[in-house]
Biotite code that builds the C-alpha atoms (Angstrom):
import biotite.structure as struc

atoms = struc.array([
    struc.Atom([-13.438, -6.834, 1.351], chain_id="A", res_id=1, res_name="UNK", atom_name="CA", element="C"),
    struc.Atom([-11.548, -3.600, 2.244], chain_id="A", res_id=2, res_name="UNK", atom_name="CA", element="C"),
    struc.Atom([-7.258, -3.096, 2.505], chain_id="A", res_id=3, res_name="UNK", atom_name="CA", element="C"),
    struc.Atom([-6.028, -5.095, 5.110], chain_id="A", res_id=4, res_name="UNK", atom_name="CA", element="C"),
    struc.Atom([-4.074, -3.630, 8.179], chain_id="A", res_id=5, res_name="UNK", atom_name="CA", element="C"),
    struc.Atom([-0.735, -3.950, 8.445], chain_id="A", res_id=6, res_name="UNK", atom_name="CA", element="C"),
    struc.Atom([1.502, -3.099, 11.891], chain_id="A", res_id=7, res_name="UNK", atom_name="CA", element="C"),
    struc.Atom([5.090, -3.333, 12.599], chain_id="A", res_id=8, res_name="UNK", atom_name="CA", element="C"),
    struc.Atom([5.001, -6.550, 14.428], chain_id="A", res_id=9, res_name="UNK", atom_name="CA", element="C"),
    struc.Atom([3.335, -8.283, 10.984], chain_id="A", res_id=10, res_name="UNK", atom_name="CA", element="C"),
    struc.Atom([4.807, -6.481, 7.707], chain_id="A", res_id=11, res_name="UNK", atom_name="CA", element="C"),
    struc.Atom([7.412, -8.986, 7.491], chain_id="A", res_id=12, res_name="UNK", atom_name="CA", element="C"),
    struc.Atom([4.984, -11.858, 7.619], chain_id="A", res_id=13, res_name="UNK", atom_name="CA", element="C"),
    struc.Atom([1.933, -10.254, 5.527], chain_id="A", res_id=14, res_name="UNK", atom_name="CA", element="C"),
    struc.Atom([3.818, -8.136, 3.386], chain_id="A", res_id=15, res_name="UNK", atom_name="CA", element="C"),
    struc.Atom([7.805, -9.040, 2.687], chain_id="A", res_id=16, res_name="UNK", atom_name="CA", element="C"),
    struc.Atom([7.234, -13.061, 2.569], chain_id="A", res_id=17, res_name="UNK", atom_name="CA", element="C"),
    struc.Atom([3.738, -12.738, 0.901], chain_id="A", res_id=18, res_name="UNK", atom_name="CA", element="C"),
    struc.Atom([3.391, -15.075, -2.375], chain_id="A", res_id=19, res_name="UNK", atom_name="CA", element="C"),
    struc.Atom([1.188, -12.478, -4.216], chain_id="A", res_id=20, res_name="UNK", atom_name="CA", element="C"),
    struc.Atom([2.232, -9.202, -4.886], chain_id="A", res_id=21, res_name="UNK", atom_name="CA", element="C"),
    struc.Atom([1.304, -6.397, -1.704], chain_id="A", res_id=22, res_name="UNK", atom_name="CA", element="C"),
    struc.Atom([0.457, -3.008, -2.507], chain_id="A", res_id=23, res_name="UNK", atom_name="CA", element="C"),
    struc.Atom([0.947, -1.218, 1.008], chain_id="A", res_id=24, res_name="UNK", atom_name="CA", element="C"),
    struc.Atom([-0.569, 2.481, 1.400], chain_id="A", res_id=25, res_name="UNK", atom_name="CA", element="C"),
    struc.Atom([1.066, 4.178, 3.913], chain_id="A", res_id=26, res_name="UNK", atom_name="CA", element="C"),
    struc.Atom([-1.346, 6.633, 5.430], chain_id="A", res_id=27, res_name="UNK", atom_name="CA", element="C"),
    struc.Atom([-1.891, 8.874, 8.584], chain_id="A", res_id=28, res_name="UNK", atom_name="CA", element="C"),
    struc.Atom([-5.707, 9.472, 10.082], chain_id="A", res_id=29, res_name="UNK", atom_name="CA", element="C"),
    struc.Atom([-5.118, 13.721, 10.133], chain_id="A", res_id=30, res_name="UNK", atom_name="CA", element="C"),
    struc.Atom([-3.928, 13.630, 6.336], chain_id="A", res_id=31, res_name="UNK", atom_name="CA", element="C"),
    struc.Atom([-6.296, 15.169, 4.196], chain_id="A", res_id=32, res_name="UNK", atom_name="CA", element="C"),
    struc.Atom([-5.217, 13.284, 0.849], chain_id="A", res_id=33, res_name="UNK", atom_name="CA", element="C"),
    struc.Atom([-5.078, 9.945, 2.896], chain_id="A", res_id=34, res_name="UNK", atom_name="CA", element="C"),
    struc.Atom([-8.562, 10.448, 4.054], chain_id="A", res_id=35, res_name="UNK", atom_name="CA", element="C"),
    struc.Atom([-9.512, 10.261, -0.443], chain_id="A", res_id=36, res_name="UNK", atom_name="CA", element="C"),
    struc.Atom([-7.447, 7.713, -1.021], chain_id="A", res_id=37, res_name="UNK", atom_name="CA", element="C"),
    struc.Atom([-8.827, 5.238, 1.349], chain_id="A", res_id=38, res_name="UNK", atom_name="CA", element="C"),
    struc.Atom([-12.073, 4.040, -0.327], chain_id="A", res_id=39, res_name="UNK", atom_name="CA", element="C"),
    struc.Atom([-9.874, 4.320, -3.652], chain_id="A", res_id=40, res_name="UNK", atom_name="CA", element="C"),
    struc.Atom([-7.558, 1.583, -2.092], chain_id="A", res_id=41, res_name="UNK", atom_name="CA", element="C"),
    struc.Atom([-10.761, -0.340, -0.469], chain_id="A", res_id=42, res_name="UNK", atom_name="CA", element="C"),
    struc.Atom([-12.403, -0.570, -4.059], chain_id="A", res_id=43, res_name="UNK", atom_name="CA", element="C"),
    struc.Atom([-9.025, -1.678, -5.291], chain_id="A", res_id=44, res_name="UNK", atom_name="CA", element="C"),
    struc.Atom([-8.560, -4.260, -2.887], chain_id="A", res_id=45, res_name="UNK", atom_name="CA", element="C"),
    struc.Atom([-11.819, -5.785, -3.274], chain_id="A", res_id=46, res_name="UNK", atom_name="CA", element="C"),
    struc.Atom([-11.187, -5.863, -7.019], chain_id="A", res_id=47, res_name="UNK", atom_name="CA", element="C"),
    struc.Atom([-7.515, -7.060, -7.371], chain_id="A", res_id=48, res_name="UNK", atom_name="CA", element="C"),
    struc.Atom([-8.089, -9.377, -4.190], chain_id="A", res_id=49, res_name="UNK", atom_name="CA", element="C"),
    struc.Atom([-7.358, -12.567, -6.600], chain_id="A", res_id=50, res_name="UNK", atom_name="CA", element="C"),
    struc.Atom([-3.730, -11.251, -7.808], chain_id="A", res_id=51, res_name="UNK", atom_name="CA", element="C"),
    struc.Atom([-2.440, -8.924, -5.542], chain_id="A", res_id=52, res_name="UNK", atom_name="CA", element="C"),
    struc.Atom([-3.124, -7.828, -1.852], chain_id="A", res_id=53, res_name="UNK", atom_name="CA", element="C"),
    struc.Atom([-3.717, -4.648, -0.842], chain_id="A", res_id=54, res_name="UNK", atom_name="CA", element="C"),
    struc.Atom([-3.377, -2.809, 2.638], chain_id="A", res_id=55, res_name="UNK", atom_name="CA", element="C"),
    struc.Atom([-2.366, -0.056, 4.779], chain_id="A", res_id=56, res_name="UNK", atom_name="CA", element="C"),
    struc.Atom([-0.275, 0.686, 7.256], chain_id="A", res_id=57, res_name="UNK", atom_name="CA", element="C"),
    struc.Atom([-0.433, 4.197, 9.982], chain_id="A", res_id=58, res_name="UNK", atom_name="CA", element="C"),
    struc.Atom([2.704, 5.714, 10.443], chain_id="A", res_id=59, res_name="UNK", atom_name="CA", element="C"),
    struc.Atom([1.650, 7.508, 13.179], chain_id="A", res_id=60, res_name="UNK", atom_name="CA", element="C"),
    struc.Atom([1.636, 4.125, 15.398], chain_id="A", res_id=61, res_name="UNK", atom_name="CA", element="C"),
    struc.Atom([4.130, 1.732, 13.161], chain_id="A", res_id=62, res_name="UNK", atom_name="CA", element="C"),
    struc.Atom([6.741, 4.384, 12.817], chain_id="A", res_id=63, res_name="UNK", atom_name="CA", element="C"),
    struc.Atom([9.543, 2.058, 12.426], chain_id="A", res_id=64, res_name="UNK", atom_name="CA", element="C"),
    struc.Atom([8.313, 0.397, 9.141], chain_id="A", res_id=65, res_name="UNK", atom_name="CA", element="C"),
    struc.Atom([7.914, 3.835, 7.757], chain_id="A", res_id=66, res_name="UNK", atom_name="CA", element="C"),
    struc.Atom([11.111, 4.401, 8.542], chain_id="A", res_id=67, res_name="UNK", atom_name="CA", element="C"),
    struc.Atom([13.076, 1.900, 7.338], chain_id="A", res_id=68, res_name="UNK", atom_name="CA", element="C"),
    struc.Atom([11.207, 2.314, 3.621], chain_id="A", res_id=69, res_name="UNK", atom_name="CA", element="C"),
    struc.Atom([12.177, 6.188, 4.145], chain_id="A", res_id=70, res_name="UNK", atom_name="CA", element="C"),
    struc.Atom([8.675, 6.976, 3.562], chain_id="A", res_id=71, res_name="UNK", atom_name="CA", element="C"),
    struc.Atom([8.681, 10.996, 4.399], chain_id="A", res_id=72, res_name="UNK", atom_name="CA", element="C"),
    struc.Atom([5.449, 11.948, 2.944], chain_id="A", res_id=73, res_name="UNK", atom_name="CA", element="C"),
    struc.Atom([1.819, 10.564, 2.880], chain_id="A", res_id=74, res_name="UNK", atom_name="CA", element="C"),
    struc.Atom([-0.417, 9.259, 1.342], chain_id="A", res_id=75, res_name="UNK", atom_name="CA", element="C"),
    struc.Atom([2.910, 6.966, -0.274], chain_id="A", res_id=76, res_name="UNK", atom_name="CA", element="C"),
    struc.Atom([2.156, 3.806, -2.010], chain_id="A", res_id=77, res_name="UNK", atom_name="CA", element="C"),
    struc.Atom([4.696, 0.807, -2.442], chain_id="A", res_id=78, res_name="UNK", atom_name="CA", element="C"),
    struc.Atom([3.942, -2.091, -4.415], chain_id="A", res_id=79, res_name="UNK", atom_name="CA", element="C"),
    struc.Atom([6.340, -5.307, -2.950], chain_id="A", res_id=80, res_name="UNK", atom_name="CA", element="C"),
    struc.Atom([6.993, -8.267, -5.372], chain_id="A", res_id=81, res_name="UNK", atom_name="CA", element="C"),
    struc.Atom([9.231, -10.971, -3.880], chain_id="A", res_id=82, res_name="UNK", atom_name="CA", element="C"),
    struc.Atom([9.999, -8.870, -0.774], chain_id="A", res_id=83, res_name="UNK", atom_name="CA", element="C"),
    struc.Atom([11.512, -6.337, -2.397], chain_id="A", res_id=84, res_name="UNK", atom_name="CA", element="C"),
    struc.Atom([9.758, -2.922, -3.447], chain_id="A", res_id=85, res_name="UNK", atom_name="CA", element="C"),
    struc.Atom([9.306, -2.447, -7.504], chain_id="A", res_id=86, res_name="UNK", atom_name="CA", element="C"),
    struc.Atom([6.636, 0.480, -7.554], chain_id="A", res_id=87, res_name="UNK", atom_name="CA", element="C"),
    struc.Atom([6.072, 3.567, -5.689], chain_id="A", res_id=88, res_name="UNK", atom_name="CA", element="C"),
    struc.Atom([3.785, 6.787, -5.523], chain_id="A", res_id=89, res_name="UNK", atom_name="CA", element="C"),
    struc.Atom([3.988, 9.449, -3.260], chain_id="A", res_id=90, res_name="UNK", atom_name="CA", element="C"),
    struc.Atom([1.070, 11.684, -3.107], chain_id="A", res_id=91, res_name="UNK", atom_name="CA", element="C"),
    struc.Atom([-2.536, 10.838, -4.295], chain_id="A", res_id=92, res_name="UNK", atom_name="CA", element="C"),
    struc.Atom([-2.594, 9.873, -7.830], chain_id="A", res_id=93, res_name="UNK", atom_name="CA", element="C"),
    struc.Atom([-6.684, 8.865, -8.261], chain_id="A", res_id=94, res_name="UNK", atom_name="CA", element="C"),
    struc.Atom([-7.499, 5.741, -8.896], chain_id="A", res_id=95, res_name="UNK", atom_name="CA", element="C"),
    struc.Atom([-6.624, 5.839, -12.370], chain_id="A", res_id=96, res_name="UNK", atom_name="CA", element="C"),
    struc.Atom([-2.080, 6.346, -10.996], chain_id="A", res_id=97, res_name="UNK", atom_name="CA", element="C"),
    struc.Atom([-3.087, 3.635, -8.597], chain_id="A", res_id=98, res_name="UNK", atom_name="CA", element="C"),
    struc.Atom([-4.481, 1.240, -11.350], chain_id="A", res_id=99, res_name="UNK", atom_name="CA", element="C"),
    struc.Atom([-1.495, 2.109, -13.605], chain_id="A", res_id=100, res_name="UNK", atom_name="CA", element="C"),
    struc.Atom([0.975, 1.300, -11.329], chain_id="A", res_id=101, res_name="UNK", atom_name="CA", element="C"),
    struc.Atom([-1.430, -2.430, -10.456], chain_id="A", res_id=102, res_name="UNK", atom_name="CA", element="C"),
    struc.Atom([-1.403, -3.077, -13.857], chain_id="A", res_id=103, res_name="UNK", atom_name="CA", element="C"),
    struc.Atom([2.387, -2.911, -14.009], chain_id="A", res_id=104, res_name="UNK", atom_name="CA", element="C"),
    struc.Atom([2.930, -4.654, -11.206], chain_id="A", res_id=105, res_name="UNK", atom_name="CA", element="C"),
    struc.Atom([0.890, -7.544, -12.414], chain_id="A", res_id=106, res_name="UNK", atom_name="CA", element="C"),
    struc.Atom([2.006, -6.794, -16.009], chain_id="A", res_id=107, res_name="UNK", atom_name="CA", element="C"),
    struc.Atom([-1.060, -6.461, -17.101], chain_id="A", res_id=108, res_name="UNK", atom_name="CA", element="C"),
])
């Protein structure tokens, strides 16, 4: 099961009133890091997809949501607990910074 696909229009719904925590990859199709951190987060969602669900969102065409979580560089991860963000990455950190950040999340 790869990341869901978040938009605008849904974030609220999927993401900010979601029961389980959402780890939400903000990503753009011309970035170069994005582009290896994709399957990373696809693996990751197929794995955690029990405790904790995973997605992305494009800036490029959901500019607003970027915006308002002042996201200014990509790949950025945010991990949402609750509707409010706890975790964040910017910048690729392999799978290994990704599953770090899970595992506190979930404290694990």
């Amino acid at each position: 099961m790869p990341a869901v696909h978040f938009s605008d229009q849904d974030f609220e719904a999927k993401v900010l009133k979601n029961k389980l925590p959402v780890m939400v990859d903000f990503f753009a199709e011309w970035c170069g890091p994005c582009k290896l951190a994709g399957p990373v987060v696809d693996k990751l969602a197929e794995e955690y997809k029990d405790k904790l669900v995973i997605g992305k969102i494009d800036v490029d065409a959901n500019q607003a949501t970027a915006g308002k979580f002042g996201v200014m560089s990509i790949p950025t991860v945010i991990f949402f607990k609750d509707g409010k963000e706890v975790e964040r990455m910017s910048g690729f950190g392999g799978e290994e910074g990704y599953l770090k950040l899970i595992k506190k999340v979930l404290g694990e």
